[in-house]
N, C-alpha and C positions, 0 to 999 in steps of 0.2 A: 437510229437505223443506219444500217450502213449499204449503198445502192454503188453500182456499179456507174463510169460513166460512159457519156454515149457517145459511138464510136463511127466511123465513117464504113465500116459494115453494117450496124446497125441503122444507120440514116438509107444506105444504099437499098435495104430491104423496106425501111419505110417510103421511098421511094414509089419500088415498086407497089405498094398500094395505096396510093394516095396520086400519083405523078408528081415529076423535080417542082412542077410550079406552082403545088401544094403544098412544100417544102419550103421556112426559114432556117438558113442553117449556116455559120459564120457568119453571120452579118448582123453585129450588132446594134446597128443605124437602127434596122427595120423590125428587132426583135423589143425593144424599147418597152416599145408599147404594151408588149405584154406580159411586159417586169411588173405592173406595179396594177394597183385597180385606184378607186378615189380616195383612198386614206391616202392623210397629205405626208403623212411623216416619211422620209426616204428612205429608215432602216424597216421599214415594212416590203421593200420591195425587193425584189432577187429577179436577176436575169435566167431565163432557160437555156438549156443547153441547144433546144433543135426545137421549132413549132413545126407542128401538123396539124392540117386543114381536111378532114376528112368529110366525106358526102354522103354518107349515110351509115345505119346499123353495122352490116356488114367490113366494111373499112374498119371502124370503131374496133370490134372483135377482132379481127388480125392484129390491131397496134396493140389491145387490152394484152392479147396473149406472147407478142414478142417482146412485150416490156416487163411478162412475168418471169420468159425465159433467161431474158438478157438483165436481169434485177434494175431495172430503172424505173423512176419513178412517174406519174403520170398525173399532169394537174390538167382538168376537165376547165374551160371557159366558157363563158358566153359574152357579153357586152365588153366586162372589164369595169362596170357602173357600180361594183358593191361597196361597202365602207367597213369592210372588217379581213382584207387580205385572204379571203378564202379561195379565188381565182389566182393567187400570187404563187409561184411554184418555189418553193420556199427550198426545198432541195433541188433546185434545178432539173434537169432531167427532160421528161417530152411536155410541154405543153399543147394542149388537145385544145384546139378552136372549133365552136361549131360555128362560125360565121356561116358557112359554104351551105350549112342546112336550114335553111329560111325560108320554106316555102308552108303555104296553108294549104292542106291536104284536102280538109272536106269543111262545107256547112252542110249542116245534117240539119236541114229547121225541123224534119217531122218530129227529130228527138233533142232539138235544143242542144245540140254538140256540135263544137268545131274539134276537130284533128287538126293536129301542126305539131312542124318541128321546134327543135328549141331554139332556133337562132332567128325565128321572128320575132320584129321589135315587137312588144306587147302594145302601144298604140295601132299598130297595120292591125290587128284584129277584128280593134270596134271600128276602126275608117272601111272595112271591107264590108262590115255586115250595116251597120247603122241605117243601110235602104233598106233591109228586110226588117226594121224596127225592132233588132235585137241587138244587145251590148255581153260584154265579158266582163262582170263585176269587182275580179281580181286587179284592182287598181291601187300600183307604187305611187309615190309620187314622184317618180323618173320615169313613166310609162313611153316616154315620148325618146328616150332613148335607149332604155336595159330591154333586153333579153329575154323571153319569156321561161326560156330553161334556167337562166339566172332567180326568176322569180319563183320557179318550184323550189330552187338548190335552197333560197333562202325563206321560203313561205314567204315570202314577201308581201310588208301588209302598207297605207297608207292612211290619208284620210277617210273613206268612205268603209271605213272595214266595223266601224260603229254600228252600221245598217246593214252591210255586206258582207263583213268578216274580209278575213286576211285570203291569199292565193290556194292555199289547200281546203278549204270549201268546195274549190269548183274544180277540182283534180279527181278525174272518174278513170282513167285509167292511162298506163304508161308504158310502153315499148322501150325497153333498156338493156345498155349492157351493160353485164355484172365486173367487177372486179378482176374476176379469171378467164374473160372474154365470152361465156354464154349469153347467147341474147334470148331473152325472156318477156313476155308481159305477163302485166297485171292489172287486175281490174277492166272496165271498156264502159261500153254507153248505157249501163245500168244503172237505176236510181240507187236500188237497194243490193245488197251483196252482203252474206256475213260467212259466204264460203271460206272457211279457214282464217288465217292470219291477217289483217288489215295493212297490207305491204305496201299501197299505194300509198298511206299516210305513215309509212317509216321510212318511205323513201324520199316524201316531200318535207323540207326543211334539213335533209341531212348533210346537204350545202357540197355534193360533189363526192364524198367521203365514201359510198357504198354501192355507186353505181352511176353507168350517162348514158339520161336520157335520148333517145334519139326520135319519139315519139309521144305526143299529149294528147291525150283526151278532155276539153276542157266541156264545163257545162257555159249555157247561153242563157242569158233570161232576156224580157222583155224591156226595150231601151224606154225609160221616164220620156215623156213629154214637155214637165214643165219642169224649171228647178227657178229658186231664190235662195240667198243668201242674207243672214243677219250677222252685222259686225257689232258684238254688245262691250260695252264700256266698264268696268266696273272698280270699284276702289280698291280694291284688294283681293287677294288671289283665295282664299278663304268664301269670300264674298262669292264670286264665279263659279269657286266647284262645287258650292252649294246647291244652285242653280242644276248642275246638269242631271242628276237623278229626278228632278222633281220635273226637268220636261217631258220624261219615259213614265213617270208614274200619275203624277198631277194632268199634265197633259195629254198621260196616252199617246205621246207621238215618236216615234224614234227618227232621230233626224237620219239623213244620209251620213254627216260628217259634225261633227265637236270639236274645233279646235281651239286648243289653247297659247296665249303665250304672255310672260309674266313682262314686266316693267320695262327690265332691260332691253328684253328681245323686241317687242312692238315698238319703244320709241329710236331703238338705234335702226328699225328698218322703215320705220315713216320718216327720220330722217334723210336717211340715205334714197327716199325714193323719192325727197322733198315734198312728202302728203300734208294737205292741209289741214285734215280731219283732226279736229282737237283733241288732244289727249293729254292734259298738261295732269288732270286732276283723276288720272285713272291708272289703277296699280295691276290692272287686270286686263286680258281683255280672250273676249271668246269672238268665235267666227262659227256660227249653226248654218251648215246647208239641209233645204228639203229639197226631195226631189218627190213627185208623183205622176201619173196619169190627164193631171189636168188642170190647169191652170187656175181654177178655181179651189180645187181641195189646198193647193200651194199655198195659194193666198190666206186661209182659213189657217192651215197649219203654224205659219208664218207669223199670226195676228198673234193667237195662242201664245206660241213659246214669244213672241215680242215680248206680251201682258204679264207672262211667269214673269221675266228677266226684268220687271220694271217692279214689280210687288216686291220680288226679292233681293231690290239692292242696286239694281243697275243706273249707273250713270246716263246713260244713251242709249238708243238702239239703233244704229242703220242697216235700210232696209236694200238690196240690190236687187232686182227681177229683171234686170237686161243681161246683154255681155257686156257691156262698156263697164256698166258698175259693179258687177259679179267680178268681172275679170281686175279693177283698181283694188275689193279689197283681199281679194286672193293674192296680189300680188305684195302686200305686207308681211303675207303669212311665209311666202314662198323665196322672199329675199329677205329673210333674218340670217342666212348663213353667210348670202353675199355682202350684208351691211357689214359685219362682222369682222370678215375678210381685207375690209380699209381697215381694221384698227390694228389685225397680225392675220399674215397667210396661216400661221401655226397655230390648227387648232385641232381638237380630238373629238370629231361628233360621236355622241354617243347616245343609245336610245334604251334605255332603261326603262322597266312597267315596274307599275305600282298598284295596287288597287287604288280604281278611282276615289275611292273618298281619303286616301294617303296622300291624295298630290299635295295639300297645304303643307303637311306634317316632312312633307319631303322637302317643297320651297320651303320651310323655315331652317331645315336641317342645311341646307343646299347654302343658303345664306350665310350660316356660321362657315362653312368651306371657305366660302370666298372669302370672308374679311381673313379668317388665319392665315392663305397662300396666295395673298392679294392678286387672285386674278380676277377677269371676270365671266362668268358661267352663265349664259344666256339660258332661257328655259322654254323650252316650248313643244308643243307636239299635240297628240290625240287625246283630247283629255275626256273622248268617250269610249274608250279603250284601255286609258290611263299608261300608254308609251308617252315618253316624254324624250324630246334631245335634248337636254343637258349636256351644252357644248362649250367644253374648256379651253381657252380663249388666248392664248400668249400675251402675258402684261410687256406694252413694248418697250416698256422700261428693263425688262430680264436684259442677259445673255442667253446665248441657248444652252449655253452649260447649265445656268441657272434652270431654264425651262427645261431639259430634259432630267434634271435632278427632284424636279415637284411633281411632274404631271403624273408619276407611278403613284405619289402618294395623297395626290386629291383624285387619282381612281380608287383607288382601292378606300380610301374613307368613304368619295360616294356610294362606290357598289356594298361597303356594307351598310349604308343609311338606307339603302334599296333595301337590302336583303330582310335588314330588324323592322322594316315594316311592309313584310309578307313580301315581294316585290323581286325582279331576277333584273340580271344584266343586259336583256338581248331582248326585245319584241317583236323586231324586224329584220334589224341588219346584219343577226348571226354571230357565232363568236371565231369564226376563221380563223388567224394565227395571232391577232390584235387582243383578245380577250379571254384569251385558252388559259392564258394564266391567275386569271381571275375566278377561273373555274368552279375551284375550290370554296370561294365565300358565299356560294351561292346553290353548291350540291355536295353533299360527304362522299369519303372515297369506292362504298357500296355503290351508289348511285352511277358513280365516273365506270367501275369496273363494268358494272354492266353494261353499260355502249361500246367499253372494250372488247368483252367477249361478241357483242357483236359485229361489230367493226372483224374481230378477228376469225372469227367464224365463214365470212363472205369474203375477206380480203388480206389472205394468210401471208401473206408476203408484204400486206400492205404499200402495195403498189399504188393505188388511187390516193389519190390529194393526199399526201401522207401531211403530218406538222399543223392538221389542221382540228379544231374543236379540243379534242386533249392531246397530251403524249402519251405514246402506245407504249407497254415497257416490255 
């Protein structure tokens, strides 16, 4: 595509709707920051030409429509927390902050909905409601710093989405502006709705490409009273995902969270966190949270999936029901990327689904990877959802000439080992401009055109987050 660049008439009009100290504009000290998001690689990042901070709906639709007149392109933000370059304004051009729109509009407890904009942290949610004994279910596991509009852009899903499911479950309706700068909703505080086209859920996980938010309608449920954790042991990774259908079926119980993580990943972050917990003789290892109503059904539930995990193979079970031990062995699971990071800052997370009874058939495939491009490929993730990150790892032995000459081609062998066993590239973190090109092994080009026509149907000029998901032709 080809866009015009932005010009000091142009800024001076964004000016006026926004005010000058709303406005980054030559200074590229303080524009930095909103080059790049957490993908570490540096050719993923591009600076903007001008940031704007606008404060609501309104604002939004004047920038949407003089970046349609003036042909410039228009990359929508929130946190800057994702890992797939879909906040990165890849053409330059205006980047759109909703930092300035963070405030929580309403708790509705009669109808179990909060209102809010997109620039609240998704943790401020549950910290606001948690005295009325209600929580917000849509939980990343960067809640404590991303964006809750970043969380629609990406459906953003985490641990507990085994129980709970990913971000767009709890997405009932949205306040947005479109592409050509109409501000429009859809959907609102209704359970049920099948009035025409299902726009809320085209518009949640479209990662910025079709419209900004400027308004959520989220559902609330009732906050758990009791939670425990079990960190199970097991020889082999075969061994463990056997295991987790049979706690939903045998036991009747669906956990809150199923986490997995293989060989590599668990003992390079018991290392690095110097854990005692033995794990010389275990090739596996799960982490089951329950959460319920009462500390006794907890305990019951807990016993259960313990006695599955030990019928079936397991080395060990430990059991956590405080925070001191809840929180030591979540902290293995949640520093594999930082263990990691001592061995090479360059690394590629990536979160690939698979169907769950796939995940061995993938760790073995995953395996032969690594020995052919001698890196190493930690594995770990949701293994009651069956995302996994599968994170390729810089051998510190490379150059980066060497490391940038493999790592396109132990992508593309993993995404098709995803692909030939039913399974796609993106669960969570999106395919933004990091994964667009991987597109293809994972959707034929019917499939691709038809996000095209839609994409070009609402965004004829394609001015919003252009560069991002496919290329428009």
């Amino acid at each position: 595509m080809r866009y015009n660049a932005v010009t000091q008439e142009l800024v001076d009009k964004l000016i006026d709707i926004v005010g000058s100290k709303n406005i980054i504009w030559n200074d590229p000290e303080r524009m930095e920051s909103y080059a790049h998001d957490e993908v570490a690689e540096k050719e993923y990042a591009h600076m903007p030409d001008v940031v704007v901070k606008p404060a609501n709906a309104k604002e939004i639709s004047q920038i949407m429509k003089l970046a349609n007149e003036y042909m410039v392109p228009v990359t929508p933000r929130a946190a800057g927390s994702g890992l797939s370059g879909g906040a990165v304004p890849v053409y330059g051009g205006i980047l759109l902050s909703v930092e300035r729109m963070n405030r929580i509009l309403e708790i509705d407890k009669e109808n179990l909905m909060a209102v809010v904009e997109p620039g609240v942290v998704t943790n401020e949610i549950n910290n606001v409601i948690k005295d009325d004994g209600l929580f917000y279910a849509g939980y990343p596991m960067s809640l404590e710093t991303c964006f809750i509009g970043g969380n629609v852009a990406e459906n953003a899903g985490g641990g507990k989405a085994i129980k709970y499911g990913v971000t767009g479950r709890y997405i009932y309706g949205l306040e947005m502006v479109m592409p050509t700068g109409e501000i429009v909703e859809f959907g609102g505080k209704r359970v049920k709705d099948v009035t025409g086209y299902d726009i809320v859920h085209l518009m949640v996980g479209a990662e910025g490409t079709l419209g900004i938010y400027t308004k959520i309608i989220l559902k609330l449920l009732p906050l758990p009273t009791a939670t425990a954790d079990l960190l199970v042991l097991f020889k082999d990774v075969d061994t463990a995902i056997s295991v987790v259908p049979k706690i939903m079926t045998n036991g009747r119980i669906i956990p809150t969270a199923i986490e997995f993580m293989d060989e590599l990943s668990f003992k390079a972050s018991c290392q690095y966190l110097n854990e005692t917990i033995p794990v010389a003789e275990a090739g596996a290892m799960l982490l089951i949270e329950i959460d319920g109503e009462n500390k006794e059904l907890v305990e019951s539930e807990y016993e259960t999936i313990g006695e599955l995990c030990i019928a079936n193979g397991a080395i060990e079970v430990y059991v956590a029901d405080n925070y001191t031990t809840i929180e030591r062995i979540w902290k293995i699971r949640r520093n594999v990327a930082e263990a990691f990071k001592v061995v090479s800052p360059h690394q590629s997370l990536e979160d690939i689904v698979v169907p769950i009874s796939n995940i061995p058939d993938f760790a073995r495939g995953l395996a032969g990877i690594i020995d052919k491009y001698d890196v190493p490929i930690p594995c770990y993730g949701h293994a009651g959802d069956g995302n996994l990150h599968a994170t390729v790892v810089k051998n510190p032995d490379f150059t980066m000439e060497k490391w940038h000459e493999i790592l396109p081609k132990v992508l593309t062998e993993m995404y098709e080992l995803t692909a030939q066993l039913g399974g796609t590239i993106s669960g969570e973190h999106g395919i933004g401009s990091k994964r667009k090109h991987y597109m293809k092994l994972v959707m034929n080009e019917d499939q691709l055109n038809v996000m095209r026509r839609i994409k070009k149907a609402l965004d004829p000029n394609n001015i919003l987050n252009p560069g991002k998901i496919f290329d428009m032709e």
